[in-house]
N, C-alpha and C positions, 0 to 999 in steps of 0.2 A: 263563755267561750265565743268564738267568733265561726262564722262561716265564711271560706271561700270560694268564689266563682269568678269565672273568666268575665274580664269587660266586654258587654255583647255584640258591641260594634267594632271591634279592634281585630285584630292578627291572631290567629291563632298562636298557639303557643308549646311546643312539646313538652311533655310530660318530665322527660329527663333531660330538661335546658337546665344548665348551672349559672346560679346567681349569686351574688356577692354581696354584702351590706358593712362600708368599712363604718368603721366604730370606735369610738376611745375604749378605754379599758374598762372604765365603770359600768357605761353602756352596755357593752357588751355581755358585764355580768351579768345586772339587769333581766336583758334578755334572755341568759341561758340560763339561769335560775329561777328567776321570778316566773317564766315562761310567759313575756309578753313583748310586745313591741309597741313603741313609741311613732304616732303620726301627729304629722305637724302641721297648722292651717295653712291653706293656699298662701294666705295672702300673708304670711312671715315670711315665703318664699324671696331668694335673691331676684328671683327675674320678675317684674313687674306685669308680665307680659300671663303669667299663672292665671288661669280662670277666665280667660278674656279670650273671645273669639276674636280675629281677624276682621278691619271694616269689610273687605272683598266678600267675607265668611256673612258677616251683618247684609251688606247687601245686596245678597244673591237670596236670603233669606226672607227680608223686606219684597223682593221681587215675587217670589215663587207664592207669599200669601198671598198681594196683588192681584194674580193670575188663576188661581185659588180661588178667588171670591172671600178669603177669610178678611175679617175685618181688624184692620190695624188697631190693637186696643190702644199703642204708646209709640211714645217715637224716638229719637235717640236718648233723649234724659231718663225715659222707662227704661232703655236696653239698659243702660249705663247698672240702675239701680239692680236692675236683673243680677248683672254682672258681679254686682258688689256682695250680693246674697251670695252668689255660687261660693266666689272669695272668702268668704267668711262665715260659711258654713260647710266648706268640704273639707277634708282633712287627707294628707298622704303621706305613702310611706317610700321612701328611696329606694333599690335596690338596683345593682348593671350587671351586664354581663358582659361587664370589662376583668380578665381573672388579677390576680394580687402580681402577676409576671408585668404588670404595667405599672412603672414607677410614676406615671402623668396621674393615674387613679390616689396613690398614695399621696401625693402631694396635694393634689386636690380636695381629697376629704380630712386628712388626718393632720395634723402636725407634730401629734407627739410619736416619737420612737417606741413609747410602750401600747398603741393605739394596734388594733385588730380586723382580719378581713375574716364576716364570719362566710362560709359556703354555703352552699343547700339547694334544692335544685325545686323545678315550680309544682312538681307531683307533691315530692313532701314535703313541702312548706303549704300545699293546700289540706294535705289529709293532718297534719297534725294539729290545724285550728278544729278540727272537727266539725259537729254541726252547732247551730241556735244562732242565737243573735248576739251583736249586731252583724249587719249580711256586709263584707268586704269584696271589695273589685280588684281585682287581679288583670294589668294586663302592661301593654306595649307602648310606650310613650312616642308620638310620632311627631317629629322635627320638619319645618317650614320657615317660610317668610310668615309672619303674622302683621302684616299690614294686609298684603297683595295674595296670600294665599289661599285657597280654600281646602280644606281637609272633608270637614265636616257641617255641612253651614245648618243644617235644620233643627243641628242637636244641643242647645246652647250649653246643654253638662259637656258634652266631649271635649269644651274646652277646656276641661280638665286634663285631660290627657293630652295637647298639643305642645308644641315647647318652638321659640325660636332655632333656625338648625347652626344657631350659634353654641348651641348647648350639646349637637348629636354626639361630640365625642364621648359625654355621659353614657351611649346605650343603655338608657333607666327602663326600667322595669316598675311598676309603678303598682303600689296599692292604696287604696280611696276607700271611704266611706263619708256619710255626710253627719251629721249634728242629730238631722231625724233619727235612724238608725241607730245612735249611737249613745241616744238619751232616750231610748225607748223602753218601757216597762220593762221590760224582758229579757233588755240587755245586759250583756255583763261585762261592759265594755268602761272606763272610768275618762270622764272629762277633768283637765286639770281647772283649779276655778278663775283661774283667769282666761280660759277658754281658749288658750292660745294649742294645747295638746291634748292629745286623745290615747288611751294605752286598749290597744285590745287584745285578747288573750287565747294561750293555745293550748288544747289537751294535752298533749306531749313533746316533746325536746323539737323543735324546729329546726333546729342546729346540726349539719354534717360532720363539718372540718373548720377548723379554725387556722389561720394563716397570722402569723407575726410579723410584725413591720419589718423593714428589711434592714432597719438600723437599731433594733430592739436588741440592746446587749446580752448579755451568755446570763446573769443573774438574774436578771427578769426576762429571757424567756423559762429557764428554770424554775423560776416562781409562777409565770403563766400556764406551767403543765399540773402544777399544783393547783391551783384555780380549779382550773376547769375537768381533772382529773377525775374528780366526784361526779360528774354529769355526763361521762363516759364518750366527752368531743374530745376527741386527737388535735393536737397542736403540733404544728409544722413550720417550721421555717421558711422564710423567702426565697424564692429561686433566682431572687434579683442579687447579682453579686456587685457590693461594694468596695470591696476589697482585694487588689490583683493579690497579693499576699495571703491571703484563708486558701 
């Protein structure tokens, strides 16, 4: 099983915030069956910009050792390498709390009409990983300039958490873990072997409400209430209307 906790330098977070995770169909089983979720390496990521502090972020942080008396052990080809470690050793999971009433959301993640938004809100999606390892971050993804801006300059993990705020219309929610964690004795967490995915795992149903795509026909939502019928998630229809005539 996994544990989760809030990211310790990030935003709090209510307890009954609702979040959304869209998903294709098989996915989706997956995760309401198997009761696991799938994290994907930084650096598979679309935005290039994943894992990478800001140079303004680099050096304000170069400055503040300087001043510090700490001794510079590397210099930008070390940052760089730094960088490339974080990238390719931490791993995350998607989630916004953008609701399924946003047709920009479905376009975005899905493109099949039989594709799903599952719900759940950050209480129970925390208490049903339960406790052990590997230990998972939970928190706020926070949008800037990542040339010019600084968020976080001392923390070179947090830039795990920043995103260009080309991306804020996402409102992601974001959960991490790294490679150490996650390949640890104790863990019970599975890396796939080409190290590009991580699955880690929940005590119990994670799952609230399940939301249908808004173009998902009358025979397969019918068959999606079958599905997921067994695992006692309510399937609901889209509130997006397509159709001046339904």
């Amino acid at each position: 099983m996994a544990s989760i906790r809030f990211e310790p330098n990030g935003e709090a977070l209510a307890l009954d915030l609702k979040i959304w995770r869209y998903m294709d169909f098989l996915g989706a089983i997956d995760l309401t069956s198997n009761l696991r979720m799938r994290l994907t390496l930084l650096s598979l990521f679309e935005d290039g910009w994943e894992g990478r502090r800001s140079q303004a972020e680099l050096d304000e942080d170069f400055d503040a050792r300087i001043q510090a008396g700490i001794p510079i052990i590397g210099d930008k080809e070390s940052d760089a390498i730094f960088t490339e470690y974080i990238r390719t050793s931490t791993y995350a999971g998607c989630w916004t709390t953008k609701s399924p009433a946003s047709m920009l959301m479905w376009s975005l993640y899905t493109s099949s009409p039989q594709s799903l938004a599952l719900e759940t809100n950050i209480g129970h999606l925390m208490s049903s990983a339960g406790t052990g390892d590997p230990e998972v971050l939970i928190g706020k993804v926070n949008y800037g300039d990542r040339i010019n801006g600084v968020i976080n300059a001392n923390n070179p993990f947090y830039a795990s958490w920043s995103k260009w705020d080309h991306y804020e219309h996402e409102e992601e929610i974001r959960l991490t873990s790294d490679v150490m964690r996650l390949m640890a004795p104790e863990s019970k967490s599975q890396i796939t072997n080409d190290r590009n995915y991580a699955y880690i795992s929940f005590d119990s149903q994670p799952i609230l409400l399940i939301h249908a795509h808004p173009k998902m026909t009358d025979v397969d939502f019918e068959n999606t209430l079958k599905v997921f019928a067994p695992h006692g998630i309510q399937v609901v229809r889209s509130t997006i209307s397509l159709n001046p005539l339904s």
